[in-house]
ROTORRO-244769 format. One line per 2 residues: number of its first residue (from 1); their letters; for each residue x, y, z of N, C-alpha, C, CB. Coordinates in steps of 0.2 Angstrom, whole numbers, plus 2048, in hexadecimal, padded with zeros to 3 digits. Each point is the difference from the previous one (the first is absolute). Glycine has a CB too. Example, Ala and Ser with C-alpha at 12.3 -4.5 7.8 and 13.67 -1.06 7.14 Angstrom:
<pts>
1	as	842,7E4,827,7FC,806,800,804,806,800,7F7,7FA,806; 807,80B,7F6,804,806,801,7FC,805,803,806,7FD,7F6
</pts>
This chain:
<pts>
1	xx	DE5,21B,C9B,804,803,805,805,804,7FD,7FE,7F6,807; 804,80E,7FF,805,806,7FB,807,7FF,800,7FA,809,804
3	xx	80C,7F9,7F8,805,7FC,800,803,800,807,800,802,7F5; 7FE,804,80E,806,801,806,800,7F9,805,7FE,80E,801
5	xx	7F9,7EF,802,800,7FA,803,803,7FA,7FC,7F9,806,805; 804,7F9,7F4,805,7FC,7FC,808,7FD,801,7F7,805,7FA
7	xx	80D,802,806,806,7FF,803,803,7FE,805,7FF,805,7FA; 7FC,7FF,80C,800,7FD,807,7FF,7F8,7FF,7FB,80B,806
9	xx	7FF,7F2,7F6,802,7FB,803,804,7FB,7FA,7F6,802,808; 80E,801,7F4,806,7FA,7FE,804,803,802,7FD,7FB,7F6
11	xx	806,807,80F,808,800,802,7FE,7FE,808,807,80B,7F7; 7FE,7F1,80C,804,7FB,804,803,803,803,800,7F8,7FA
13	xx	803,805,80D,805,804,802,806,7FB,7FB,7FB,806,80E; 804,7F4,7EF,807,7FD,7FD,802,803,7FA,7FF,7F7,804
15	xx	7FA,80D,7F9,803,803,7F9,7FC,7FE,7FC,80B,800,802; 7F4,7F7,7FD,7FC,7FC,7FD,7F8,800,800,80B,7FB,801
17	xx	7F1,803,7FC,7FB,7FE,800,7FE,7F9,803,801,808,7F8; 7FB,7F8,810,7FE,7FA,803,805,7FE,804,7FA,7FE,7F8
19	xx	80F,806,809,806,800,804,7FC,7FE,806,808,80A,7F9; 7FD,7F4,80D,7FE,802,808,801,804,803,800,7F8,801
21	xx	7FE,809,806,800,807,803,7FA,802,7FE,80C,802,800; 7EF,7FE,7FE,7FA,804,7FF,7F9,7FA,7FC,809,80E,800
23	xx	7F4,7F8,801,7FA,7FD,7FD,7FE,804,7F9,7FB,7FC,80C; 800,800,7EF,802,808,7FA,7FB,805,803,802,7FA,7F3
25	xx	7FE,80A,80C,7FD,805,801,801,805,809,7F9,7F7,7F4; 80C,804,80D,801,804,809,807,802,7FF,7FA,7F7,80B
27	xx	807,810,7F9,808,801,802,802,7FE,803,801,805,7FE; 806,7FB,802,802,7FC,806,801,805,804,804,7F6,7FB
29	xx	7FC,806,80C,7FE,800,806,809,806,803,7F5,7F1,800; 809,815,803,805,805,802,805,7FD,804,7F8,80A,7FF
31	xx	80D,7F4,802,808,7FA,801,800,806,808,80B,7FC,7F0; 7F2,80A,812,7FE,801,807,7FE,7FE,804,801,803,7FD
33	xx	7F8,7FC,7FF,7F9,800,800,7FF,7F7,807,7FD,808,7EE; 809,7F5,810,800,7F8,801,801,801,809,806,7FA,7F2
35	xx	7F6,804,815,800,7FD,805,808,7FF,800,7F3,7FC,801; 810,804,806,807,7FD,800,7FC,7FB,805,80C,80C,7FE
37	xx	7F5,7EE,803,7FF,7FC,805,805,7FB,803,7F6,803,7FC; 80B,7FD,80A,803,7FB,804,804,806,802,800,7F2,7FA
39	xx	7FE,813,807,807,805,802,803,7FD,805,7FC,80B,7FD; 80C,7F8,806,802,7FC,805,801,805,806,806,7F5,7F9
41	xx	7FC,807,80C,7FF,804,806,804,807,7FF,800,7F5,808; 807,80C,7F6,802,807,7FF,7FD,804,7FB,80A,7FC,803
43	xx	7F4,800,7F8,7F9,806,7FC,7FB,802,803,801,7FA,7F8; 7FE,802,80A,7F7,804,807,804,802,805,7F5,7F6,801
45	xx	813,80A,801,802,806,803,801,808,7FD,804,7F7,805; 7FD,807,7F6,803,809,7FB,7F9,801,7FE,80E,7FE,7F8
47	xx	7ED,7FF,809,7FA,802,7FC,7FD,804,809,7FD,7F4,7F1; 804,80A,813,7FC,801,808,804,809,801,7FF,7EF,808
49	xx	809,810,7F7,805,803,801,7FC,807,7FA,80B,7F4,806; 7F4,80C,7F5,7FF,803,7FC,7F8,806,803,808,7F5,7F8
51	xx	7F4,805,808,7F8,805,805,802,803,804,7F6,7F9,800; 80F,804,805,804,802,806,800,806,7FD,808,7F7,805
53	xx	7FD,80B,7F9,807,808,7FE,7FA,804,7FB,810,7F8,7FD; 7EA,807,7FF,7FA,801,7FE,7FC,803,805,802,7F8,7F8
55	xx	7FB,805,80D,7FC,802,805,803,806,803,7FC,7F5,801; 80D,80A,802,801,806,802,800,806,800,802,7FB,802
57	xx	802,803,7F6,800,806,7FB,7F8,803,801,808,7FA,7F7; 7F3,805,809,7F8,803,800,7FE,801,805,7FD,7FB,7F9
59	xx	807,802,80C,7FF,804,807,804,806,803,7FC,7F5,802; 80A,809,7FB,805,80A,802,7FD,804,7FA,810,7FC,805
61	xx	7ED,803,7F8,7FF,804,7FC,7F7,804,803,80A,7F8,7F4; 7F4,804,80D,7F9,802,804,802,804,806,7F9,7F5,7FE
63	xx	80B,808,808,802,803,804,803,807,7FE,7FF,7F4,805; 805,80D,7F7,803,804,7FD,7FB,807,7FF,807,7F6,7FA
65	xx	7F3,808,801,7FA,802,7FF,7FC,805,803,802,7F6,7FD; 7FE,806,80A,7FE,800,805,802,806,806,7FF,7F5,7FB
67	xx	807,80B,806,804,804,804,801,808,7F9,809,7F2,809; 7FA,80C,7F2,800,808,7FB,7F8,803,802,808,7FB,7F4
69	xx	7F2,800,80C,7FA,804,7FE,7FE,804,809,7FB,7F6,7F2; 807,807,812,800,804,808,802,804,802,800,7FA,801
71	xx	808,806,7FA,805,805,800,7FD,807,7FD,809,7F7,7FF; 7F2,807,7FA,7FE,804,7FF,7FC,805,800,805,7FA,7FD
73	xx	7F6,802,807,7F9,803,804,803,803,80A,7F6,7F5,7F7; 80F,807,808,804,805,808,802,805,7FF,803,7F9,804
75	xx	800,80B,7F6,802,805,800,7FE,807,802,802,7F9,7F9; 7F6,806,805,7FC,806,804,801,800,806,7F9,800,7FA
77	xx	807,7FB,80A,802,7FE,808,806,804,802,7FC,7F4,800; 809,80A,7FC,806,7FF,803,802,807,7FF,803,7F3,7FE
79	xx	7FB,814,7FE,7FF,808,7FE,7FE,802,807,7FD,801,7F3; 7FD,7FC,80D,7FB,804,806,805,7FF,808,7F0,7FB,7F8
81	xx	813,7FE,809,806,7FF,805,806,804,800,7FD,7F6,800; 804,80D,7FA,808,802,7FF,800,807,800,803,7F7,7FA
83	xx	7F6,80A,805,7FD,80A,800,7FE,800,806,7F9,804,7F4; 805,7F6,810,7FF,803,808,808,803,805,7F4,7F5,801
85	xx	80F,805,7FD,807,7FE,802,802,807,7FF,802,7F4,7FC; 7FE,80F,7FD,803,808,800,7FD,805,802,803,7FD,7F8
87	xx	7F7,804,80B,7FB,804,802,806,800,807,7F2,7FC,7F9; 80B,7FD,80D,805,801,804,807,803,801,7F9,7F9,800
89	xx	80A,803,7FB,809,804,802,7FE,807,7FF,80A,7F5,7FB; 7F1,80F,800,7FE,806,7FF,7FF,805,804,7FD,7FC,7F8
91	xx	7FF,7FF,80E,7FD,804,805,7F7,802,7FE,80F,806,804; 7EF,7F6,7F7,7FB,803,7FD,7FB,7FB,803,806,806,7F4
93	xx	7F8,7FB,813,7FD,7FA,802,7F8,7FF,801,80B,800,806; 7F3,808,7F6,7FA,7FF,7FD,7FF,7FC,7FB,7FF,809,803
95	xx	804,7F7,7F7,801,7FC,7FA,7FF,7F9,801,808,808,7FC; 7FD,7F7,809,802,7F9,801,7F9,7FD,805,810,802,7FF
97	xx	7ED,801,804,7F9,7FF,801,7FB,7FF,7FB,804,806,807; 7FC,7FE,7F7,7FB,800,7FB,802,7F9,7FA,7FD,80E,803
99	xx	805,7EE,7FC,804,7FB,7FC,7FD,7F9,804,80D,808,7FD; 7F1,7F8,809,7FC,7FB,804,7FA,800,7FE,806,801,809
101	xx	7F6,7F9,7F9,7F8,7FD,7FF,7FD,805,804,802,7F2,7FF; 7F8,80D,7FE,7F9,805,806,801,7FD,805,7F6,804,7FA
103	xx	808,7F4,805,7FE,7FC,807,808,803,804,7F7,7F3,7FB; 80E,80C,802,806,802,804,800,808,803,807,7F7,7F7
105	xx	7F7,80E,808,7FF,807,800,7FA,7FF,805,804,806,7F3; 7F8,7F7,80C,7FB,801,805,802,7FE,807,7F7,7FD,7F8
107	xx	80C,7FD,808,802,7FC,806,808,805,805,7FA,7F0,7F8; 809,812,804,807,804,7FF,7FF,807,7FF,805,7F7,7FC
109	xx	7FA,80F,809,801,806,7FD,805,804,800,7F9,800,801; 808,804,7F9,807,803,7FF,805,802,806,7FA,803,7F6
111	xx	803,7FF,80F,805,802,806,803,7F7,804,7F7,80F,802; 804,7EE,7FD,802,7FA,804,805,7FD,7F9,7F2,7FD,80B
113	xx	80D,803,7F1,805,7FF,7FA,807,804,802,7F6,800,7F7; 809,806,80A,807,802,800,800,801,808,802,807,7F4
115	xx	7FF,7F4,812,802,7FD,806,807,7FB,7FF,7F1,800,804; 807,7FB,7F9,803,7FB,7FD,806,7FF,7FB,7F5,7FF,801
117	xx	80B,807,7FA,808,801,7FD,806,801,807,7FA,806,7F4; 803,7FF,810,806,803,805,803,7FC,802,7FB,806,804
119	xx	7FF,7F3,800,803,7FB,802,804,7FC,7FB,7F8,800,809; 80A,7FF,7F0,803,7FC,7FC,804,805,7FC,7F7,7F7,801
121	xx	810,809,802,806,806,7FE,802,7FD,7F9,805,802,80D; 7FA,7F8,7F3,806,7FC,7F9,7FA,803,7F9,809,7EF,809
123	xx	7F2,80F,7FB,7FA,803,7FA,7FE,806,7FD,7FD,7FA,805; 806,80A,801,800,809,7FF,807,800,7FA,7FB,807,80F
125	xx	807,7F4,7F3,808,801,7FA,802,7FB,7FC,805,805,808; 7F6,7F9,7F2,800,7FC,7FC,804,805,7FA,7F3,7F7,804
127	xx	812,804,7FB,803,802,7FA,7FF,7FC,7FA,807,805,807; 7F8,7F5,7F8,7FF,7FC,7F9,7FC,7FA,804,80D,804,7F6
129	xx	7ED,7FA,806,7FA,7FB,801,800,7FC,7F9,7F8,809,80A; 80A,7EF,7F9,802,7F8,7FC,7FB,7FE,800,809,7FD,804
131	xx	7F3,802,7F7,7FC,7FB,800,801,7F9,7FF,7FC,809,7FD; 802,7F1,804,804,7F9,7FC,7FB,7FD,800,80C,7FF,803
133	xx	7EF,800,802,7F9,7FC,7FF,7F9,804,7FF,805,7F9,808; 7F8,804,7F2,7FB,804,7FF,7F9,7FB,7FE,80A,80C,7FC
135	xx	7F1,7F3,807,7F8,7FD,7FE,7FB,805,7FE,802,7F8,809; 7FB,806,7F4,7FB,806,7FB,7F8,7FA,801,80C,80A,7F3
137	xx	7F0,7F7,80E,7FB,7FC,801,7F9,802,801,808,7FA,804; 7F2,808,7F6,7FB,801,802,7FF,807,803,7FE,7F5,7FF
139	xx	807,810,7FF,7FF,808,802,804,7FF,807,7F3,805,7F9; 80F,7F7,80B,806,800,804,808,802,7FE,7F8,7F9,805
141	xx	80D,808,7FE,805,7FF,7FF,805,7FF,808,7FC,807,7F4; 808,7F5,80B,805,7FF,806,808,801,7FD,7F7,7F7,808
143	xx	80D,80F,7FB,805,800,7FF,805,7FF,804,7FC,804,7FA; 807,7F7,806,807,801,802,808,803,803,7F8,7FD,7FA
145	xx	80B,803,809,806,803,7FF,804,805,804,7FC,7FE,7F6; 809,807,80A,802,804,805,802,805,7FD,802,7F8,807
147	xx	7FE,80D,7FE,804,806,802,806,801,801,7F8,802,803; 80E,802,7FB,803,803,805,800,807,801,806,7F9,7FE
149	xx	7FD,808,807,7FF,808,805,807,802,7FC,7FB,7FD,80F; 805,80A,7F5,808,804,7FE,806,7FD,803,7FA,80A,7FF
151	xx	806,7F3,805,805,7FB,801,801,7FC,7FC,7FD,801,809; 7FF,7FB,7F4,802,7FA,7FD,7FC,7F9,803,80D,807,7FE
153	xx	7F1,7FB,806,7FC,7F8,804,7F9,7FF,7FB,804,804,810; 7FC,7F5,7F1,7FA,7FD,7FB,7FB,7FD,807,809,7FC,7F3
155	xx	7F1,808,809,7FA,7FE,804,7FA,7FC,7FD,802,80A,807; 7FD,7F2,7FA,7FB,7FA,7FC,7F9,805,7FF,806,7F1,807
157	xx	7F6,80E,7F4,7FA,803,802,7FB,7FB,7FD,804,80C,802; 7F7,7F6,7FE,7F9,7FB,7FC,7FA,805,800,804,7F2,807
159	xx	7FB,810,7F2,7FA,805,800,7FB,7FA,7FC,807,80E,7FE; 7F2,7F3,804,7FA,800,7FC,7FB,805,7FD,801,7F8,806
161	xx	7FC,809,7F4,7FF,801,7FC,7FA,802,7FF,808,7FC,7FE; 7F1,805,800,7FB,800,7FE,7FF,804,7F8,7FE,7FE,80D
163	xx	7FC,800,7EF,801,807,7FC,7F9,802,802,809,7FF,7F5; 7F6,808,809,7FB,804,806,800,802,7F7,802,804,812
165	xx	7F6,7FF,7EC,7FF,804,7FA,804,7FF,7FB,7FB,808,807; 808,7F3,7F7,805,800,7FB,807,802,801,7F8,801,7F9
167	xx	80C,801,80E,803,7FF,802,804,7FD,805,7FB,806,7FB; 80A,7F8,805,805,7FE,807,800,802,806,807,7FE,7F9
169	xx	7F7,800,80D,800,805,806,804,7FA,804,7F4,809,800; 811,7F9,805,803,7FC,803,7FA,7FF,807,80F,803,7FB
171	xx	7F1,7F7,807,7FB,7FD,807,803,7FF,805,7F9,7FA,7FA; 80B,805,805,805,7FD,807,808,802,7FE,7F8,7F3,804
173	xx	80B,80D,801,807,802,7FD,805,7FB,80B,7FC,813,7F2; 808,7E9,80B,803,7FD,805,806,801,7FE,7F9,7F8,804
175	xx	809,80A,804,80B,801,7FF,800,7FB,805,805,80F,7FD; 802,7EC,804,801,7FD,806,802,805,805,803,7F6,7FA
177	xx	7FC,808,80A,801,804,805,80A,7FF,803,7F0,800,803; 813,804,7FE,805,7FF,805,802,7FE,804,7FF,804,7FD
179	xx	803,7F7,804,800,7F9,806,807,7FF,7FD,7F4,7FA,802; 80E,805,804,809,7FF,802,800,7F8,7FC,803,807,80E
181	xx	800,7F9,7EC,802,7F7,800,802,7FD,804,802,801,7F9; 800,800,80E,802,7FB,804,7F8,7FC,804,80E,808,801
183	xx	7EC,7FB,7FE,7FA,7FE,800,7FE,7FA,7FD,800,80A,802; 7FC,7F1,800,7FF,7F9,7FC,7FB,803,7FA,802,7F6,80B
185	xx	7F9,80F,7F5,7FB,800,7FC,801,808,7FC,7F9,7F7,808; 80C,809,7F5,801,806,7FA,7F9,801,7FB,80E,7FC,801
187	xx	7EC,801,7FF,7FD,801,7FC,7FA,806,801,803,7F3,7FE; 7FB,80F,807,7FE,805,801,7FE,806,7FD,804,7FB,804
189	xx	7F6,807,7F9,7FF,804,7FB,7F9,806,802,806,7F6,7F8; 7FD,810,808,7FA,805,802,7FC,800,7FC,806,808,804
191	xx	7F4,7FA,7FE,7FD,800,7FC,7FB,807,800,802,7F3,800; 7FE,80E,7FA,7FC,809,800,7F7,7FD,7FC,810,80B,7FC
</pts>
């Protein structure tokens, strides 16, 4: 045998030869390595409490995850909403046409498009467009959020999204409509 196992097996964890605590030729056993048993009730608390604060940790951090990588595939969405927005206050309401779905262009033509603005004053007069909710899902998108006019008034809106050829086209575009608050159902939303 070679020396190296030889040595292994004459040392002991006492030092001595045949000492206790081991057998010749085993090491002894890692002082970690040992089961804690009989733990007591507040141990099996801090040990539950601990997977607890563990688990959440792994879940805001998914969720985290989650919401950044949406944020980051909404982007395209949220250009294609913010270049229509500008189109309008521009007056460029061919532009802002053409920034819609076919299926949307087929069912909507440009003159009945620009009706449809006439009738919606605060829309002809978007000055800055909020986004705060945004869903991205299998080449859809839904966004979120509001307008103000040159006034200053804030109008809720809710666009959907498609992408058409590798592009964003908006499908639907909803502004609430104007209803006196003193009405029980303020929820009310046009729909183009």
């Amino acid at each position: 045998m070679s020396s190296w196992h030889g040595s292994l097996r004459d040392q002991t964890p006492s030092g001595g030869a045949g000492g206790s605590g081991g057998t010749a030729g085993q090491l002894p056993a890692y002082p970690g390595s040992r089961r804690r048993r009989g733990r007591g009730a507040a141990g099996r608390f801090q040990h539950a409490a601990e997977i607890l604060w563990g688990g959440t940790i792994v879940a805001l951090v998914c969720v985290a995850a989650i919401m950044a990588f949406s944020w980051i595939q909404s982007q395209g969405a949220v250009a294609i909403v913010r270049a229509q927005a500008t189109a309008i206050r521009e007056g460029n309401l061919e532009s802002a046409y053409d920034l819609f779905s076919d299926e949307y262009r087929a069912s909507m033509s440009l003159p009945m498009f620009r009706r449809w603005l006439r009738r919606q004053p605060p829309l002809a007069a978007i000055q800055n467009v909020r986004l705060w909710g945004r869903m991205v899902r299998n080449g859809t998108a839904v966004l979120w959020g509001s307008f103000q006019d040159d006034l200053g008034h804030s109008y809720p809106v809710r666009y959907a999204l498609i992408r058409e050829n590798g592009d964003w086209r908006i499908d639907s575009l909803q502004v609430r409509a104007d209803v006196p608050e003193t009405l029980p159902n303020t929820e009310h939303f046009h729909y183009i």
